[in-house]
C-alpha positions in Angstrom: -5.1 0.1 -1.8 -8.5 -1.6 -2.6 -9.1 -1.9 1.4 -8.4 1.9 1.7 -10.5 2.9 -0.9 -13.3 1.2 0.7 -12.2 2.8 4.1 -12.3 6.4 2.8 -15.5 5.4 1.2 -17.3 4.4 4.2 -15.8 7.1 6.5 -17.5 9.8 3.8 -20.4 7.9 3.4 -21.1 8.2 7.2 -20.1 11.6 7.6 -22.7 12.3 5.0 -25.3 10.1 7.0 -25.6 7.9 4.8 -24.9 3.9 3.7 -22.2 2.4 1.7 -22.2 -0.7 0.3 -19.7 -2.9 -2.0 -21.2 -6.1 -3.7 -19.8 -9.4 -4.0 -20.4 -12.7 -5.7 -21.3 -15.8 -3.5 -21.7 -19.3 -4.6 -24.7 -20.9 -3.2 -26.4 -24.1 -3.8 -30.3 -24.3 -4.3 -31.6 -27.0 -2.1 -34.8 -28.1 -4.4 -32.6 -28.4 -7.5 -29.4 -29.3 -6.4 -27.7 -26.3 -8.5 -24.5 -24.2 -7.7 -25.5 -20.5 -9.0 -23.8 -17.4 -8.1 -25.7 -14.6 -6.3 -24.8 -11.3 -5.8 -25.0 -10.3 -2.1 -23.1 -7.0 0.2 -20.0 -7.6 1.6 -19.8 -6.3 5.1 -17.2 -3.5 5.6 -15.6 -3.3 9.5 -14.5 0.1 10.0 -10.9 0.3 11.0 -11.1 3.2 13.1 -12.3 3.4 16.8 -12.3 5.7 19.7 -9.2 4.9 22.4 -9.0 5.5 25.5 -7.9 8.9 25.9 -11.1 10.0 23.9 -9.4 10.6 20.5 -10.1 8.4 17.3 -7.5 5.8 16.1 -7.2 4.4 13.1 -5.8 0.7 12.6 -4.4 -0.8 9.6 -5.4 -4.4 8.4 -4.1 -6.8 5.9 -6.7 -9.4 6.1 -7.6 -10.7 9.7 -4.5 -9.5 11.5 -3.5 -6.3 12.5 0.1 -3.9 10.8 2.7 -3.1 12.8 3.2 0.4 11.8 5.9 0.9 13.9 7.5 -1.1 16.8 5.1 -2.0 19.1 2.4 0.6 17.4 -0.5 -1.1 15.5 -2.9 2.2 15.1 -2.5 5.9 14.7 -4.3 8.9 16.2 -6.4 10.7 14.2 -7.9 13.1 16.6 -10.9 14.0 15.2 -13.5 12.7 12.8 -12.9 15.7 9.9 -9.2 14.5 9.8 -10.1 10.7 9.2 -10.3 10.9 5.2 -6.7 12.8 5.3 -5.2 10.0 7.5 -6.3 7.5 5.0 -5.3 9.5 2.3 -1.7 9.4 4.0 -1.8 5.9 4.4 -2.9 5.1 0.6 0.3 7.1 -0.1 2.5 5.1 2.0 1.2 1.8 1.0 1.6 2.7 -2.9 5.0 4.0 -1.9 5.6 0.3 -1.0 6.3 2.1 3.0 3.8 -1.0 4.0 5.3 -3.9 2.3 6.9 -4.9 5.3 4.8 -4.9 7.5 2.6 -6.7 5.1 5.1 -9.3 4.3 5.1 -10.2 8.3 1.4 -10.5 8.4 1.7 -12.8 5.7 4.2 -14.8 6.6 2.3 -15.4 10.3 -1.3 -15.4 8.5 0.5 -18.7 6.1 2.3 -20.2 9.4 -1.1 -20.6 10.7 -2.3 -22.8 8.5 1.0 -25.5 8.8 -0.6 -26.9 12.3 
């Protein structure tokens, strides 16, 4: 729900014309002292939406790297047009607290973990 927030966040932000930006803590090591400190620094925020093919925007789920299934063989969903973007999310947020997502999620996991046994 976090990753949706930010979504709709960034979708208003640039219908407004304007930048969004969520902070987050990074551990860096100073090279004249030797210290570990934590900085504060912008996380970068890839939009999940896109324009396909047939001119309409799509909207793409993602649970860390790797793409949901939404539906067999479906991994996006149209949106049409840009107004309707923070109403698809809002949809979406819905559906994941609903727990409609969980299985999709659950398969992204399980594929996400089997990729670090090699």
């Amino acid at each position: 729900a976090k990753r949706l927030w930010e979504q709709a966040e960034l979708a208003k932000s640039q219908q407004a014309g304007a930048h969004f930006f969520v902070t987050k803590f990074r551990s860096v090591v100073e090279q004249d002292t030797g210290l570990r400190k934590q900085v504060e620094v912008n996380k970068r925020i890839k939009q999940w939406w896109f324009t396909a093919d047939n001119g309409k925007l799509a909207l793409s789920v993602r649970y860390g790297a790797r793409l949901l299934e939404l539906a067999k063989g479906k991994f996006a969903v149209e949106v049409g047009a840009d107004k309707d973007l923070l109403n698809v999310l809002g949809v979406l947020k819905e559906a994941v607290l609903a727990g409609e997502l969980d299985a999709a999620m659950e398969t992204a996991s399980t594929k996400l973990r089997s990729g670090f046994g090699r």
